[in-house]
N, C-alpha and C positions, 0 to 999 in steps of 0.2 A: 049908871054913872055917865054924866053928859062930858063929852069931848068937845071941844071950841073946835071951832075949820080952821082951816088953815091954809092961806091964801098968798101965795107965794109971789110974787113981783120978778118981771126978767131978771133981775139982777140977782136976785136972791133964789133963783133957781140956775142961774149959771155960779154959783157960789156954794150951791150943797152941787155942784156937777164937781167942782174943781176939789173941794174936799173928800168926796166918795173918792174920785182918783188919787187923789194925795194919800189919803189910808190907805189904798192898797200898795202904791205904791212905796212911801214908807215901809211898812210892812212887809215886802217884798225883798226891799233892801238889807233889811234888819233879819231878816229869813237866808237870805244869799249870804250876808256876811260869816254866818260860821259854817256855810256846807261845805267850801274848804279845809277847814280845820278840824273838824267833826272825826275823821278819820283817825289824826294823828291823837286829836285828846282822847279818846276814848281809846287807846293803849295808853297813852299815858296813864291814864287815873286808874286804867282796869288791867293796867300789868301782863298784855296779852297781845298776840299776832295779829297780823290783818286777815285771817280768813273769821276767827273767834270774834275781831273787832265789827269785820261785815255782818253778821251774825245778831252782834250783842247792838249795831247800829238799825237792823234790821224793825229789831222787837221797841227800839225804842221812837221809831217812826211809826210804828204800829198801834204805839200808846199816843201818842199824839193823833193819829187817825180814829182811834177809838174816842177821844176824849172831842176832835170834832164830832163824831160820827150821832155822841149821845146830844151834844148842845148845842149845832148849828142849827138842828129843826124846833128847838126849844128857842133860842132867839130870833128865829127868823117870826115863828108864830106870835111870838112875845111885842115882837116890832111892829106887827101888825094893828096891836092893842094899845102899847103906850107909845108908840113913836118910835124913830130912827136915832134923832141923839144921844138919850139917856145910856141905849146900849153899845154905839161907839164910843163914845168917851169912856165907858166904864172897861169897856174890852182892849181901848187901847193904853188905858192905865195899867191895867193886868201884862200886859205883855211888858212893859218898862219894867215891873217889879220883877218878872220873870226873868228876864234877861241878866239881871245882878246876882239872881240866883245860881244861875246857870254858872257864869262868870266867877264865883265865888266854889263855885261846885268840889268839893274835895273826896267824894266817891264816884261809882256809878248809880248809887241811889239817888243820889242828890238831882244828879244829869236823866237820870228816870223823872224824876220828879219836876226837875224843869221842863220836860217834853211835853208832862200831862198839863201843866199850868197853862203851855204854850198854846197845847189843844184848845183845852176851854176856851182862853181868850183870844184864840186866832179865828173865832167863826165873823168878828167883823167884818169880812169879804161878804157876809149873808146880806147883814146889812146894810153896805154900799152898795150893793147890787139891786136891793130895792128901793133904795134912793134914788140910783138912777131909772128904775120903771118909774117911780114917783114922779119925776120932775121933766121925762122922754114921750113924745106922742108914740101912741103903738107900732107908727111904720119909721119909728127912729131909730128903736132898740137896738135891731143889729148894729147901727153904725155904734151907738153908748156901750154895747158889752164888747166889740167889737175897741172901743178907747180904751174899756178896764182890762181887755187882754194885753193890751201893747204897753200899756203902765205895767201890767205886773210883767210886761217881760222886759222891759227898762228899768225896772226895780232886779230884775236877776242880770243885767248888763254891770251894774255898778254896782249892785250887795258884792256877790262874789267876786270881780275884778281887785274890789278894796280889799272883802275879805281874805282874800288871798295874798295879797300885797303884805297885810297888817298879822297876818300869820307867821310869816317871818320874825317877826319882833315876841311873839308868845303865841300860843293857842288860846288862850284866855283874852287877847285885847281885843279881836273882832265882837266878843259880846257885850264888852264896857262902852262901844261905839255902837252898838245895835242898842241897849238901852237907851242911851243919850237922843238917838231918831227918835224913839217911841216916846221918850218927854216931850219932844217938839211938838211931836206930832199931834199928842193931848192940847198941850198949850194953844196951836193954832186952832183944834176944833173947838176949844174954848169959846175964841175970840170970833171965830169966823163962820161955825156950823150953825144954820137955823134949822129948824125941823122940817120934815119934807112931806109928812102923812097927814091928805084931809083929812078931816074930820066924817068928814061922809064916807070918807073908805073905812075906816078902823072897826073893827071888828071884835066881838067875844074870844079869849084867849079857850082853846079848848085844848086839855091833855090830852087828849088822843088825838089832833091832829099834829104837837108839839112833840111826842115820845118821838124817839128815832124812827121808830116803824110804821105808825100811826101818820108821818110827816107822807108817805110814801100812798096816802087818801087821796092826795093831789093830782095825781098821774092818773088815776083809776075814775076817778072823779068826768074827765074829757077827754072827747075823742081823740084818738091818736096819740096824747100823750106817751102811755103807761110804754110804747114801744121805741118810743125814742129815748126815754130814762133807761130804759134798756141796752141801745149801742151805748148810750153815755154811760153805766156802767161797765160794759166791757172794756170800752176804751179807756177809759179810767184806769182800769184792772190792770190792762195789757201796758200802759206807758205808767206805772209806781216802780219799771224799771230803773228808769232817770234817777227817781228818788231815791229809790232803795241803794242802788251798787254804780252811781253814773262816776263818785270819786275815787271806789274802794275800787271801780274797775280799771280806771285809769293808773293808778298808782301800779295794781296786779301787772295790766299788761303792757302798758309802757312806759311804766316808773317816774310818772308825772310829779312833780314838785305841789305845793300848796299854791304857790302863784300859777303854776300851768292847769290846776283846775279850774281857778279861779277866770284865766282866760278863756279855756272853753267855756265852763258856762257863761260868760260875757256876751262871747262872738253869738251864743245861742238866743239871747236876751235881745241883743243889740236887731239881729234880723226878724228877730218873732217881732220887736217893738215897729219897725219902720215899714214891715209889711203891714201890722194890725191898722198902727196907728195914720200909715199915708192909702192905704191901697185899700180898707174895707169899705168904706163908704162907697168909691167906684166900683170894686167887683161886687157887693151886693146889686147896684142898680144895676150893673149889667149883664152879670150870671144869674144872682138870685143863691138865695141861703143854700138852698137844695144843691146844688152844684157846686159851692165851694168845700159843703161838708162831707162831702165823694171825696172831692180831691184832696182833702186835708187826712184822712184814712188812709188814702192808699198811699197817699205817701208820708203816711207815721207809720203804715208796715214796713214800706222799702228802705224808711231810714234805720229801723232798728236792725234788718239783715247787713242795710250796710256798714251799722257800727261794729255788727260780729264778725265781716268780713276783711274790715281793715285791719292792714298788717302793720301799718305806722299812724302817726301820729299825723302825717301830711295827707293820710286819706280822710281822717276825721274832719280835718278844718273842713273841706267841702260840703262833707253831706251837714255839717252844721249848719249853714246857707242856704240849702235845699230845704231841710228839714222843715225851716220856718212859716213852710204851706200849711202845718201842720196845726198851728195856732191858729186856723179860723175854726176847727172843730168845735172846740168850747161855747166861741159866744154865737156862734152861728145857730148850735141847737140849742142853746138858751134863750134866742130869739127865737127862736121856732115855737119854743115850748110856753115862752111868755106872751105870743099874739094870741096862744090857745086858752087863755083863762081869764075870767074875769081880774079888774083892777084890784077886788075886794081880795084876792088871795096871791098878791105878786111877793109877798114874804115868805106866805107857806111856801109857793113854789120853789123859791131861791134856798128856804129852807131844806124842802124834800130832795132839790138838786143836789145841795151841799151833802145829805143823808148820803146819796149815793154815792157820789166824790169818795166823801170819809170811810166809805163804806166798800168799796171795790180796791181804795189805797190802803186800808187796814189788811184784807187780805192779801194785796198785791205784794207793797213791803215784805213780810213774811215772806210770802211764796218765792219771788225773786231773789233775795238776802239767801237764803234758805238753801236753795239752789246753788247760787255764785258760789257759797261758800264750801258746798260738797265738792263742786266739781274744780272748784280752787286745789282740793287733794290729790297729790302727782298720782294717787293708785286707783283713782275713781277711771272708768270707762270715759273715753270723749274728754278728761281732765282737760279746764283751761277755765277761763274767763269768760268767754264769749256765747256758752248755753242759755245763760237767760234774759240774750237779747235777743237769739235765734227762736226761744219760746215766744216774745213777747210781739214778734214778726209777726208770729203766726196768730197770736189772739187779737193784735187789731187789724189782721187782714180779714179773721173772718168778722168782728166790728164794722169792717166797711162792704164786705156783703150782703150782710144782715140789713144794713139801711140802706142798702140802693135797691134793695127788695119790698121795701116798705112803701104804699101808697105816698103820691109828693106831697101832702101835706097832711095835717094832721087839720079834723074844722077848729072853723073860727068858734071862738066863745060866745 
């Protein structure tokens, strides 16, 4: 089957730059709008406490990680063969229909059910992120994944701040507005997405490098890889804290409101966004990837000791602030990993990335939830809140010895 190239004009490569960021971003927001309310609906609907609701909040971030885990390396391979558009639009159509579902939800099967929809169609992160290798020369990357970090962390400044605002009025209205992004969102890629994949790159779709496991060829494939997919699984693993108990722990330990979650994760968003988006491009040129993704470790260990450490709510705002060094880890060893392979497999990779993403937060969720919630019981040993951020200290401290133990670079491709 012959594929036409595809020859993209400045303008039309700064136009699939600004759309890959707008999906995330989007997305992002529409993702932040119910992590607030997440907490309170799921007693609602399922008739039970916050430690059962941490719990039952737990397994159903689990199912959304498992539901990325199985079909982010399925479209990223996919992407590689038929192009970048066909499977954003189709994935950001899924999540608007998701989101009504959700909204509509009148059990916890239902709210199961939206998690898993969500999964499937939330691997378009895969996608933009080879957009932008697509349309980026290789020594730009960092600064490009380095934009799509600070988008998605300006997409959790204002998902959550609204969603939390608009919680007040119902548990249900943050998802009838998080639908309403994702039609947009469709609509503008409509209008405004061109396709981003030569033709001389695109390549034969193979099931075994697309299965979840098979995705994971890629790392093994070039040198250095396979041990950087490595910290990036731990660290992955170690910070599904956030994810799993960041609201259920707030509410436990300091009886935060739906709008004061909504403001932390903000303040969290607002500094990961202004550091990603104003300060990567200079600290790469002038430290280099290798050096910011040290200092992004160690201090994602000392932030989660000093989440378990604070006794109020006026110690957290700070290390929220701090924390935000934390956010070059992601695109920095994305870049690292993406100058190590050819251009012919910048999907697989982003695919095999996401694998491990999906796949360290699948079991992360669980393990964390699982925890919070034992140790949530006044009769457990060490009872409180604060065990599995004390844990989570510890596995991306040893994340960031493991890679400063690692030769500095992994070869070029």
């Amino acid at each position: 089957m012959s594929v036409a190239p595809v020859d993209l004009s400045a303008a039309q490569a700064r136009r699939a730059t600004l759309f890959a960021l707008t999906v995330v971003f989007l997305d992002c927001v529409g993702f932040g709008l119910i992590l607030p309310v997440l907490p309170p609906l799921i007693e609602e609907v399922g008739g039970i406490g916050l430690d059962d609701a941490a719990r039952v909040g737990g397994w159903m971030f689990a199912l959304f990680s498992l539901a990325q885990f199985v079909c982010a390396p399925v479209v990223g391979a996919l992407s590689d063969r038929i192009g970048r558009r066909p499977l954003l639009l189709l994935a950001i159509a899924g999540l608007a229909v998701d989101y009504v579902i959700q909204a509509l939800a009148p059990s916890l099967g239902w709210l199961y059910f939206g998690r898993l929809v969500a999964g499937v169609c939330g691997s378009s992160y895969v996608v933009a992120n080879a957009c932008l290798a697509d349309v980026s020369k290789p020594s730009e990357r960092a600064r490009a994944f380095g934009l799509m970090a600070a988008v998605f962390g300006l997409g959790f400044v204002i998902g959550p701040a609204i969603g939390g605002l608009l919680g007040t009025f119902g548990t249900r209205v943050p998802f009838w507005c998080a639908a309403a992004l994702a039609a947009a969102n469709l609509l503008f890629g409509l209008i405004a997405l061109p396709e981003t994949l030569k033709g001389e790159h695109r390549r034969t779709f193979r099931w075994r490098e697309a299965n979840p496991f098979g995705a994971f060829a890629v790392f093994r494939a070039f040198p250095g890889v396979l041990p950087l997919a490595g910290v990036l699984a731990l660290y992955f693993f170690g910070t599904s804290v956030y994810v799993a108990i960041w609201s259920f722990w707030g509410i436990a330990k300091f009886g935060w409101s739906t709008a004061m979650v909504g403001v932390t994760l903000a303040i969290s968003g607002m500094t990961m966004a202004l550091l990603q988006g104003l300060l990567t491009g200079p600290a790469v040129a002038r430290y280099g990837e290798r050096a910011l993704t040290g200092l992004g470790l160690v201090v994602g260990a000392l932030a989660c000791l000093g989440y378990g450490l604070a006794p109020t709510t006026a110690f957290v705002l700070p290390i929220l602030v701090i924390h935000a060094v934390e956010g070059f880890v992601h695109p920095m060893l994305g870049a690292t990993m993406s100058r190590a392979v050819p251009e012919t497999v910048q999907g697989g990779l982003q695919g095999g990335i996401a694998a491990v993403m999906n796949l360290a937060m699948l079991a992360g969720t669980i393990f964390f939830t699982q925890i919070f919630g034992w140790f949530l019981v006044p009769t457990m040993p060490l009872a409180g809140p604060d065990v599995a951020f004390f844990t989570a200290a510890a596995l991306v401290g040893v994340a960031a010895v493991w890679f400063l133990a690692l030769p500095r670079r992994p070869a070029a491709s």
